[in-house]
C-alpha positions in Angstrom: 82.1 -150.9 20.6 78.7 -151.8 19.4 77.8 -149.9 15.5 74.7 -148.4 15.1 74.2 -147.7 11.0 71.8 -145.7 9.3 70.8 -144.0 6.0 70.8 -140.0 5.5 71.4 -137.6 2.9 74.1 -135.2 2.4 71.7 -132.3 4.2 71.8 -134.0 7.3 75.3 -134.3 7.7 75.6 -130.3 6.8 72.5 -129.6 9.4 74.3 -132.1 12.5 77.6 -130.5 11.4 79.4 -134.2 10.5 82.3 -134.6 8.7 82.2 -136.7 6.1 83.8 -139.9 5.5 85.8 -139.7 8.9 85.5 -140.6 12.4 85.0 -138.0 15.1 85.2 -138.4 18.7 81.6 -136.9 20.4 80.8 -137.3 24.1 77.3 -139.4 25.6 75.2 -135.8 25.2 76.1 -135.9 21.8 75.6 -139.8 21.2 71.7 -139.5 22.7 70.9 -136.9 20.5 72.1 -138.2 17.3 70.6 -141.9 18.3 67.4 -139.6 18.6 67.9 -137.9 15.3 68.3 -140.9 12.9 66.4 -143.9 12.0 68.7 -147.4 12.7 68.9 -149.8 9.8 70.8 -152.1 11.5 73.2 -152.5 15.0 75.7 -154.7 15.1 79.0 -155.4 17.1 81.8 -153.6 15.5 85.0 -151.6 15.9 87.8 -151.7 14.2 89.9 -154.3 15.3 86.5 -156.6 16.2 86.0 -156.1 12.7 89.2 -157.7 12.0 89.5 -160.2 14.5 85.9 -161.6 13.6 87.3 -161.6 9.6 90.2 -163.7 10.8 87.9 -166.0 12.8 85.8 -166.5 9.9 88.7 -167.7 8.0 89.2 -170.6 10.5 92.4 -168.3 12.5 92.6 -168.8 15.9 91.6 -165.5 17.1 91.7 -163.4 20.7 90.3 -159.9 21.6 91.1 -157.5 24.3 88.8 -154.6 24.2 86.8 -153.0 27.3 83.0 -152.9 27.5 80.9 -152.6 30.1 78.6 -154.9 31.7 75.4 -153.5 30.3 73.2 -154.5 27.5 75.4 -153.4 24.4 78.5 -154.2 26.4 76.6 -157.8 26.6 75.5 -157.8 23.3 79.1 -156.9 22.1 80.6 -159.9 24.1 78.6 -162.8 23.3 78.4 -162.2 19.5 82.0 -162.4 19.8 82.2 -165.7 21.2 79.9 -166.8 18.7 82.4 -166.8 16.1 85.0 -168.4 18.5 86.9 -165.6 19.2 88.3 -165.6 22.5 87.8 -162.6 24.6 87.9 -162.6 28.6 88.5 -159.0 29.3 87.1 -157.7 32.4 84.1 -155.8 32.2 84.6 -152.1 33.0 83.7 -150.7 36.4 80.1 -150.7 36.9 80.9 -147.2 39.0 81.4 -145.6 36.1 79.0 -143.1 34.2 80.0 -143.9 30.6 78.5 -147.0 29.1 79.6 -149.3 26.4 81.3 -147.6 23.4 79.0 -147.1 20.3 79.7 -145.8 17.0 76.5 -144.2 15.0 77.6 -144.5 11.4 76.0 -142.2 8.9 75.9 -143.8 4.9 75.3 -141.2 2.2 73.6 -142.1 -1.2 77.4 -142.5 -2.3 78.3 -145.5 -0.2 80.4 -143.6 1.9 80.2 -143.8 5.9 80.5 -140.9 8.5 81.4 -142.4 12.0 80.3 -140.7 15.5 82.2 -142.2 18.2 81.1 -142.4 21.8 84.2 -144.1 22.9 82.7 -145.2 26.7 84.5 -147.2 28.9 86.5 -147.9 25.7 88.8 -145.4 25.7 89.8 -147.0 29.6 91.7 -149.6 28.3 94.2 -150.3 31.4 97.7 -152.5 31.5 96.1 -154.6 33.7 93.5 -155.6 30.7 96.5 -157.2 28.6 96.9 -161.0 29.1 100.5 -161.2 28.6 100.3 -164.8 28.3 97.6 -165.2 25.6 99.6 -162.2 23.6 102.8 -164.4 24.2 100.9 -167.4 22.4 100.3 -165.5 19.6 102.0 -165.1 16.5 100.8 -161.6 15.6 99.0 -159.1 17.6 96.8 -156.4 16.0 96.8 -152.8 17.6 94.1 -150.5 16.6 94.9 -146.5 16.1 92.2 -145.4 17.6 92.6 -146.4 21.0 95.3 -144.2 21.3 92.8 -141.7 22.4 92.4 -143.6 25.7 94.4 -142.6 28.5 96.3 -145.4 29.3 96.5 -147.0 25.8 99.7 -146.4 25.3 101.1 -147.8 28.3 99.0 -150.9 27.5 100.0 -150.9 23.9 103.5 -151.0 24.7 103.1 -153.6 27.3 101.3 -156.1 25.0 104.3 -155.0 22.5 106.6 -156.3 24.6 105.3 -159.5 25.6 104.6 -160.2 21.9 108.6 -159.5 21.0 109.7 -161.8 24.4 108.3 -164.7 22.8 109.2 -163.2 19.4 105.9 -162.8 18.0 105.2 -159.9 15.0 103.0 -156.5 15.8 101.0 -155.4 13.3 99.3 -151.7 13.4 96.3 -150.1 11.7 96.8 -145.9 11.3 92.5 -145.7 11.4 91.7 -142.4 10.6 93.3 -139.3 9.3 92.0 -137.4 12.2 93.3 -140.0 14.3 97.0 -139.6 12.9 97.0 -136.0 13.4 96.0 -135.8 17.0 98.9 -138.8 17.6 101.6 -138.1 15.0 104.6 -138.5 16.9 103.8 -141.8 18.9 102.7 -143.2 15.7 105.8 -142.3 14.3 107.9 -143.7 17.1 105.6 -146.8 17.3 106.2 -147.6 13.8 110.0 -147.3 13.4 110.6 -148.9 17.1 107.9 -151.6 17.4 105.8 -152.3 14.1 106.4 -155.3 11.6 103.3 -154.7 9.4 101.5 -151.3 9.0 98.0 -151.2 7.9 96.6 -147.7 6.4 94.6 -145.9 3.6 96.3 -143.6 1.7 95.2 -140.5 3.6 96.3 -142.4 6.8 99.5 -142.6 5.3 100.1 -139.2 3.8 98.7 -138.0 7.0 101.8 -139.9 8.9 104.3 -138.9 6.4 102.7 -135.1 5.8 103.1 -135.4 2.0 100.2 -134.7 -0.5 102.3 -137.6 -2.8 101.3 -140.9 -1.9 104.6 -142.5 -3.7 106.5 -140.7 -2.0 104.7 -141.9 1.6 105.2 -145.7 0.6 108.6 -144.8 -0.2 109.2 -143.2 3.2 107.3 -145.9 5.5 109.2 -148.4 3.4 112.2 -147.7 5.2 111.0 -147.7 8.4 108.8 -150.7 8.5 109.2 -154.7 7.5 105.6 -154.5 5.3 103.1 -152.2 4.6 100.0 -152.7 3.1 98.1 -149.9 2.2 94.3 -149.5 0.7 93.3 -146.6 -1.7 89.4 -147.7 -2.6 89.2 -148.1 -6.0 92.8 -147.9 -7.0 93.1 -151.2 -5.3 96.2 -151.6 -2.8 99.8 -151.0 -2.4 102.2 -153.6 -0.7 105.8 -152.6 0.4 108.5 -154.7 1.3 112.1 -154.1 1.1 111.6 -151.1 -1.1 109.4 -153.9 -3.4 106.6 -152.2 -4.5 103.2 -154.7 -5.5 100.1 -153.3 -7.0 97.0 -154.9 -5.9 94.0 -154.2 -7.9 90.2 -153.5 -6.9 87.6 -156.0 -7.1 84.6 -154.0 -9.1 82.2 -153.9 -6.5 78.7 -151.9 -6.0 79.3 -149.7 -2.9 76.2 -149.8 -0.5 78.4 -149.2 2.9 82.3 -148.7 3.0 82.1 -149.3 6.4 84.6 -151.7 7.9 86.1 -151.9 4.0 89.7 -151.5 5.6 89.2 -153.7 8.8 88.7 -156.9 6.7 91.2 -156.1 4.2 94.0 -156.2 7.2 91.6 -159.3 8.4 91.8 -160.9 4.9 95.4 -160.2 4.9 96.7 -161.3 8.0 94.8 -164.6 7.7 96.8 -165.0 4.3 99.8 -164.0 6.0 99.5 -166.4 8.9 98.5 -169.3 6.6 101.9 -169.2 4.6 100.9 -167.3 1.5 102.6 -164.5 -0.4 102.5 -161.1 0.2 100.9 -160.5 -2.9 98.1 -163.6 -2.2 97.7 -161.6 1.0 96.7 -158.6 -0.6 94.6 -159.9 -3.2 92.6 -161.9 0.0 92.6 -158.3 1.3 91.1 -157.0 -1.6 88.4 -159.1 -2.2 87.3 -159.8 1.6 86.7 -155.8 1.8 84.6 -155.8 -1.3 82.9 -158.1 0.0 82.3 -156.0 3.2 81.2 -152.5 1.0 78.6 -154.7 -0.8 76.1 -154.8 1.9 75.4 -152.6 5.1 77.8 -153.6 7.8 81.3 -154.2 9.2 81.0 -158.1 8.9 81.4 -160.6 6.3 77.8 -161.8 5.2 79.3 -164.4 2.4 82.0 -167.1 3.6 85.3 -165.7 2.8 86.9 -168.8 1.9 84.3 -169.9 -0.5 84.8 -166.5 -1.9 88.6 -167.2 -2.3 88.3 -170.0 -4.0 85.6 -168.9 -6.7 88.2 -166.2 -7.1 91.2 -168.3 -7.8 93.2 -167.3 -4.8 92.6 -170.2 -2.3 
């Protein structure tokens, strides 16, 4: 998935007919026409759990990626920035028979900070059980699934085979919810996912309130509490939430400027899961969290422009 930002007003997204502050799905019609429409500020690799992957491997983690693109110029472009920041990823490029093309997402940023995401999943959404290397998910001592590839039709299968060769060599899975939108249109194999499989649940608040179909969002922590090891969920400028055990920890917000919120959450579970993998508290894991994503809504883009560890340590965390 390769993001493609720009800048526009409120108008525009009434007159295009975007929903703000989401992500919707839209097919390659609809992704020429808005590419046409806008004026690009910046394209980058992105999606979600690149985002999150490249935070980790930023850190210093030792980081894979399984993710399908295809062997054209973003899918290229997508790859080798990757590898650049020594993440690992040898998936095979999609079929070159195929009409769809790499995934793109053309994110729309308001005046407010706040980001409206157009997905073109692509070859994507064709992630296969046959993509998951069993052996490098064996080695690892989490794996991070991302929501929204449960729109693909095989994802689940391949999901649930990269679950279970994470808990034969009793490895952790960790899950991000994505989107809202995301949540509704998979509700029950979230659900199932998350009581059966999941260790460590990422989400934002309406992620979460989504899953649990509550407008109360103590009363979601309390209810994912009891079905999952640790969750760690966001809620912009109320900070974070950690759960464990029925152990409630308030994070709070780092006061930051918002220019792009885009890719806030992904390096808040990157921040975190480094934390966690290095040894630190759940609570140390949060705050690393916190700060790494306001970090991320400082400037336009998904990925970290200042080093993260640096960051820590001026911060009194590291």
């Amino acid at each position: 998935m390769v993001d493609i930002l720009c800048y526009e007003d409120e108008n525009f997204l009434n007159l295009n007919e975007i929903s703000k502050g989401v992500m919707q799905l839209i097919d390659q019609t609809r992704a020429k026409k808005l590419h046409k429409l806008i004026k690009v500020s910046k394209s980058m690799s992105g999606g979600s759990a690149a985002n999150t992957i490249a935070g980790i491997a930023q850190l210093g983690g030792n980081t894979a990626y399984i993710g399908k693109v295809k062997d054209d110029q973003l899918g290229n472009i997508f790859a080798q920035d990757l590898r650049n920041q020594n993440v690992i990823y040898s998936t095979p490029f999609a079929d070159d028979k195929s009409v769809d093309e790499t995934g793109r997402c053309t994110i729309i940023v308001t005046p407010d900070g706040e980001r409206s995401m157009n997905t073109y999943l692509g070859v994507t959404e064709y992630l296969q059980p046959s993509d998951i290397d069993e052996q490098k998910i064996k080695d690892s001592e989490w794996i991070y699934l991302e929501g929204y590839r449960f729109d693909g039709p095989e994802s689940h299968e391949a999901f649930n085979k990269a679950i279970k060769a994470c808990k034969s060599a009793n490895g952790k899975v960790s899950l991000t919810l994505s989107d809202p939108f995301c949540v509704e249109r998979h509700h029950d194999s979230f659900h199932k996912m998350i009581k059966s499989d999941i260790d460590l649940l990422f989400c934002n608040e309406f992620e979460l309130k989504a899953m649990y179909q509550t407008n109360d969002l103590n009363q979601a922590l309390e209810l994912c509490s009891n079905e999952v090891e640790i969750l760690a969920c966001t809620a912009a400028e109320k900070g974070a939430y950690i759960m464990n055990k029925g152990v409630k920890t308030h994070i709070k917000a780092n006061p930051t400027q918002i220019v792009d919120a885009t890719g806030a959450g992904d390096m808040f579970a990157g921040g975190f899961l480094w934390g966690l993998t290095a040894g630190y508290n759940l609570e140390i894991c949060g705050k690393m969290g916190c700060l790494a994503a306001s970090e991320i809504i400082s400037h336009l883009g998904a990925r970290a422009e200042k080093d993260l560890k640096t960051l820590f340590k001026e911060n009194n965390i590291l």
